[in-house]
N, C-alpha and C positions, 0 to 999 in steps of 0.2 A: 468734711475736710477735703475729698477729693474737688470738690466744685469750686475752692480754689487755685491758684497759680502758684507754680509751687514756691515763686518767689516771696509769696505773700504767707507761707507757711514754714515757720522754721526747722519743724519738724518730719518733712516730708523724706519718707525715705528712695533710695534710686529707683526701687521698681516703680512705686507711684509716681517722681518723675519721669522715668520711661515711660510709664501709662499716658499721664500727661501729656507729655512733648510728643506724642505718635496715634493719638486720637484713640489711645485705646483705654480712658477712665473706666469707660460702662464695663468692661470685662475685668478691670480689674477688681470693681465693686462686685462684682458675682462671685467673686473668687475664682474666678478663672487663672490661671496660668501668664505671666505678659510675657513674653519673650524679646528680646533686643534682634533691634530689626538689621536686613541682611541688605547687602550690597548686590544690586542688579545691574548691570549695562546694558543701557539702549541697543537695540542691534541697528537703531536705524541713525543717532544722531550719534553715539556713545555717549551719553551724559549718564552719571554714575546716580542711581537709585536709590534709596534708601526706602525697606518696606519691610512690616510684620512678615514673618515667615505664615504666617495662618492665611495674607492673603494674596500669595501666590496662587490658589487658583481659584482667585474671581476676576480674572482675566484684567492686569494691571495696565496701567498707562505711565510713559514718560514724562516725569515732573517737567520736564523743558521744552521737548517736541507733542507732546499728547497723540503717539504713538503709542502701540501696544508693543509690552517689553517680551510677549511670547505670542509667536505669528503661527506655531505646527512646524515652521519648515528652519532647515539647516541655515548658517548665514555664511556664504563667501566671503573669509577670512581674507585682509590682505597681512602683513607682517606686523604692520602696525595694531590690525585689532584684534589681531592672535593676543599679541601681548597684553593690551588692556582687557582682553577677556579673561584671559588666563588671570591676570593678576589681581582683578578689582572683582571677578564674580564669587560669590560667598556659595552660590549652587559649584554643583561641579562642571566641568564641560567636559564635551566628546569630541574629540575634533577626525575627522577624517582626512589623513593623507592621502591625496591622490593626483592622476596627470589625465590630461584630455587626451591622451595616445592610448591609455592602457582599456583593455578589453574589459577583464572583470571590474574595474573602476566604474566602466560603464552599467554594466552590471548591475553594478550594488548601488549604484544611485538612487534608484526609486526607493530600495528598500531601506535607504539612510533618511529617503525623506518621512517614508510613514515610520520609521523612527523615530524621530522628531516629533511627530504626530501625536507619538504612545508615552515619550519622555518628559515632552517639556507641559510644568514650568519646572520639574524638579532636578532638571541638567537644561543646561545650554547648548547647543550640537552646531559644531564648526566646519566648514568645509577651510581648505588650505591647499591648492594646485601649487604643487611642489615644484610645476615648472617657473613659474614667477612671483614661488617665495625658497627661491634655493638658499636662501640663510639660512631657514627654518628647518629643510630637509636635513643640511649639515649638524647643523645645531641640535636636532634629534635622533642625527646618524637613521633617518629615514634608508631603506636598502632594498625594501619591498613595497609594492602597490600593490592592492588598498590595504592600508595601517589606519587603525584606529587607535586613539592614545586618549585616555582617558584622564582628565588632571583636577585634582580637587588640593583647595589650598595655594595654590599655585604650582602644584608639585607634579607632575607624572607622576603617577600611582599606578599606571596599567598599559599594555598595551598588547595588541592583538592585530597579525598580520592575515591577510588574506580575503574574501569577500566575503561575506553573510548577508543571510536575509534579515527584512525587519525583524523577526521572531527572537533568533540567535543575537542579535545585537541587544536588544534590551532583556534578553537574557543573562546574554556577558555582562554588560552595566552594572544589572541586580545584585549579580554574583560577586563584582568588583566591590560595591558599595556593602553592601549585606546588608 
């Protein structure tokens, strides 16, 4: 039954359609588990993904650009991809508020990127220079540099002011996520 389409089968049920339509037959014949797949944004074209959550880390590619959809490192958020990240990502993201004037900003930059490094593909991690996206500072009553704001769902769920190291950061996450 699974070897055919699920069109051609009138008794197919949704998960073996999901199997189906998402190239995951063979697991579903082992009995394995199928899960409905998650929504990823390109960081490089923004084209919206769709992919099994199991294969997040075999290092995925952009159905559009053939781009990889996790690089290790942060992505310089403008306003506009704040929002489609926020919005369309089914992982959570990390975004980091900061300005090119601030000291500790500077700081914590290396240690946001080997964050990135230790996080993704399981968060997305945003940079956002709050000097030229002052909507977004407004808009999240930003008050302090460097904030981190954690948002899953599309929601702020977390946030955390001041600098940390790689360590403390995907620490915090952990703790945010359980």
């Amino acid at each position: 039954m699974l070897g055919l389409a699920p069109r051609q089968c009138a008794r197919t049920t949704p998960g073996l359609r999901a199997a189906y339509n998402h190239g995951n037959s063979n697991h579903a014949s082992r009995g394995e588990p199928v899960s409905d797949p998650i929504h990823i944004v390109c960081p490089q074209c923004e084209a919206i993904n769709r992919l099994a959550p199991a294969r997040l880390s075999d290092n995925p590619v952009c159905g559009k650009c053939a781009q990889a959809l996790f690089n290790g490192k942060p992505l310089d958020a403008t306003s506009e991809q704040f929002t489609r990240h926020i919005s369309r990502n089914d992982i959570p993201v990390l975004v980091d508020f900061w300005a090119e004037w601030c000291g500790p900003c500077k700081m914590m930059a290396p240690h946001y990127a080997q964050a990135a490094q230790r996080l993704e593909p399981q968060l997305r991690l945003l940079k956002v220079d709050t000097e030229r996206a002052q909507d977004l500072s407004a808009r999240f009553a930003i008050r302090s540099i460097p904030t981190l704001a954690l948002f899953k769902g599309g929601r702020e769920v977390a946030r955390q002011a001041g600098a940390m190291d790689a360590g403390r950061i995907a620490a915090w996450v952990q703790s945010q996520l359980g």
